[in-house]
N, C-alpha and C positions, 0 to 999 in steps of 0.2 A: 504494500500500500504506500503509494508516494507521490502523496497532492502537493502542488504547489503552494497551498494557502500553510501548509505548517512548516512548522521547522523543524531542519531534520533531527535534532534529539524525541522531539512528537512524535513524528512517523515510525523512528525506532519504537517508542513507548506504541503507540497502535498497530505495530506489528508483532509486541511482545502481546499484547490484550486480545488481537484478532481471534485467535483460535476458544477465548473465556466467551468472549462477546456472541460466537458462532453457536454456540454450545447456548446459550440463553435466548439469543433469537431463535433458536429451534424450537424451545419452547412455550417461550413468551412470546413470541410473535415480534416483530418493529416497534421501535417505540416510537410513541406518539409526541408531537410538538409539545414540547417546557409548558407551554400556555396551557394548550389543551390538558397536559395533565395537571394543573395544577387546579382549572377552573371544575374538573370532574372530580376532583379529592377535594377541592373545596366545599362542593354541592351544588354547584352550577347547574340550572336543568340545561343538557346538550340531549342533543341529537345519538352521540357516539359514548357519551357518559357510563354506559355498563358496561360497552367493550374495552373501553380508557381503563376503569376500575377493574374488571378482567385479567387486561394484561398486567397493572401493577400489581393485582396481589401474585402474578407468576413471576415478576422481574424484580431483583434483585437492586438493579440499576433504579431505576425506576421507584420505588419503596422509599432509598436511601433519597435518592432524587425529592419526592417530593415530601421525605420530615426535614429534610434540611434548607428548602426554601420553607416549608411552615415555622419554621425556625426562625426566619429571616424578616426581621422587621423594618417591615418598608416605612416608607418618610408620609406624613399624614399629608393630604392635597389641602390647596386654596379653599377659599369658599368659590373663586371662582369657576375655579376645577371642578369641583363639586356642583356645581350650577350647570354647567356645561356638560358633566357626565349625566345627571340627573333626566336634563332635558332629549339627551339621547336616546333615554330609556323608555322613556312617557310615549303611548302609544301615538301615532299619527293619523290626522284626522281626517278625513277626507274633504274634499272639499264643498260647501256646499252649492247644492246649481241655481246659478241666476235665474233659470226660468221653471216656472211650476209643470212636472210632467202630466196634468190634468187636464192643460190647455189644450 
């Protein structure tokens, strides 16, 4: 394995791990986006949330992966921030029609 994006002490180290990682994705399956798993162990309703939950409780990676970001305490947002996510979430209205459909 020898991407250009690492360096080669990395590539050493992911060709030492290859054969661990091989051996887990056999069983566990791929693992899923940081996000995605974090948002399914948080309790996020998704879409993919039992298969996300699924593979962590089989990977190993994964497990460790997300107590160690629930570990991690992120920095509290703005209220602006907070205004701005909030309004994201609030469902969208449709519009209402200039003209009566009765006409």
């Amino acid at each position: 394995m020898n991407r250009p994006d690492f360096h080669p002490e990395e590539g050493e180290f992911l060709r030492e791990i290859e054969p661990t990682l091989t051996r887990i994705r056999s069983v566990a399956g791929a693992c899923p986006p940081n996000d995605l798993l974090m948002a399914a162990v948080s309790g996020v309703p998704l879409e993919d949330a039992e298969a996300v939950l699924e593979h962590a409780s089989r990977c190993p990676i994964c497990t460790q992966l997300s107590r160690d970001l629930a570990a991690h305490e992120l920095p509290g947002v703005s209220d602006a921030e907070d205004r701005r996510i909030r309004a994201r979430w609030e469902p969208r209205r449709a519009p209402r029609p200039t003209t009566s459909l009765w006409n």
